[in-house]
C-alpha positions in Angstrom: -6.7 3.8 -14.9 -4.8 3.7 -11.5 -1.6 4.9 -11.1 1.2 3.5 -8.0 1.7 7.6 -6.8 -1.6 8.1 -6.4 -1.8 4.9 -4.3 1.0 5.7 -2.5 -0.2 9.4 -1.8 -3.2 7.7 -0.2 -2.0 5.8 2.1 1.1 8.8 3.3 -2.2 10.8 3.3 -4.4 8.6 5.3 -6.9 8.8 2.8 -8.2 5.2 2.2 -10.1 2.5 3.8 -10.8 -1.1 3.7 -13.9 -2.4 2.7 -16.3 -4.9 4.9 -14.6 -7.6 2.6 -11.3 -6.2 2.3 -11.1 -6.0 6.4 -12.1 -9.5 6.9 -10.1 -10.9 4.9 -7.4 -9.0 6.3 -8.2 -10.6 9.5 -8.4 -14.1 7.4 -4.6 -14.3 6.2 -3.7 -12.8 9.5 -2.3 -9.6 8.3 -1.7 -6.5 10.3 -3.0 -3.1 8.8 0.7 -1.8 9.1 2.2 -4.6 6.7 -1.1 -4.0 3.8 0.5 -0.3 4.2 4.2 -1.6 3.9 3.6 -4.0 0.9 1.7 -0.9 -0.6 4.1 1.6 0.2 6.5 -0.3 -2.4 4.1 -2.4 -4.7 3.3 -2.4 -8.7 0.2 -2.1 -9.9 -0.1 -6.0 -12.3 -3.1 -5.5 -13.5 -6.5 -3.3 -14.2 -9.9 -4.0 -14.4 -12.3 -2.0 -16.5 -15.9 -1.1 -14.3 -18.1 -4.0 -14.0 -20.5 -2.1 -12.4 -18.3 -0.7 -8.9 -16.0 1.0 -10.2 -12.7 0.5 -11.5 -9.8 -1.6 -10.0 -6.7 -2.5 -9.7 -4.9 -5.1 -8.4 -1.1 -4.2 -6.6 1.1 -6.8 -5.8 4.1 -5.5 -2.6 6.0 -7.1 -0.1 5.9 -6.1 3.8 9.6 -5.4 4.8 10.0 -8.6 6.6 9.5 -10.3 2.5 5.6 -11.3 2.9 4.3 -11.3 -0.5 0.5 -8.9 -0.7 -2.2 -8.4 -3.1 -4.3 -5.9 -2.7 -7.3 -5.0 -4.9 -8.0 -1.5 -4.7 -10.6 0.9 -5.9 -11.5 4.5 -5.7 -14.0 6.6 -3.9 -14.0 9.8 -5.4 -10.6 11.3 -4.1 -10.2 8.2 -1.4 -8.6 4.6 -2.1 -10.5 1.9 -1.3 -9.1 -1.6 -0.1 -11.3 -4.2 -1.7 -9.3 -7.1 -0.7 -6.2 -8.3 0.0 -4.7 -11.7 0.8 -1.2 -13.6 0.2 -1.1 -14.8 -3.0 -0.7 -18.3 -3.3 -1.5 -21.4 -6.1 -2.9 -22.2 -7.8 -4.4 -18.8 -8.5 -0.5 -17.4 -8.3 2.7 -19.4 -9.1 4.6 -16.6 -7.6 3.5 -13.1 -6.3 4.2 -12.1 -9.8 2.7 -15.1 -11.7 -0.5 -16.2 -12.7 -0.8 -19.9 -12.0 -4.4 -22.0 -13.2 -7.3 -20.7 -13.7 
């Protein structure tokens, strides 16, 4: 079970990375390292996800300060975060950054 502190301690800290995935699609949604750090920095943790087999996960939903909505997926590697992914949510997957749209 994550908790927003510790996420937040990780990245004051430094102590995270992104993954291979995570990075590129980063670099897909055209979204700076600095402003996956900002949305992070004051984001809520919507939902968890039990291990399927890498670990647990959690997904955190923030804003940068200029109002663009993140989701980052994050996991942990012992006592460093991992970023899994991260895009701008958008539908149908997400009404709003809050709000599950279809499946």
């Amino acid at each position: 079970m994550f908790e927003i502190n510790w996420i937040i301690e990780r990245i004051k800290k430094g102590e995270y990375y992104f993954s291979k995935h995570g990075d590129q699609e980063r670099q897909n949604d055209n979204l700076t390292i600095a402003e996956v750090e900002e949305a992070l920095l004051g984001g809520r943790i919507l939902e968890q996800y039990e291990d399927s087999g890498r670990g647990e996960s959690c997904l955190v939903a923030g804003f940068t300060e200029a109002g663009k909505p993140i989701h980052t997926v994050c996991g942990r590697r012992g006592d460093w975060l991992v970023i899994i992914t991260v895009y701008i949510p958008r539908p149908p997957k997400f009404k709003a950054p809050y709000e599950r749209g279809e499946k």
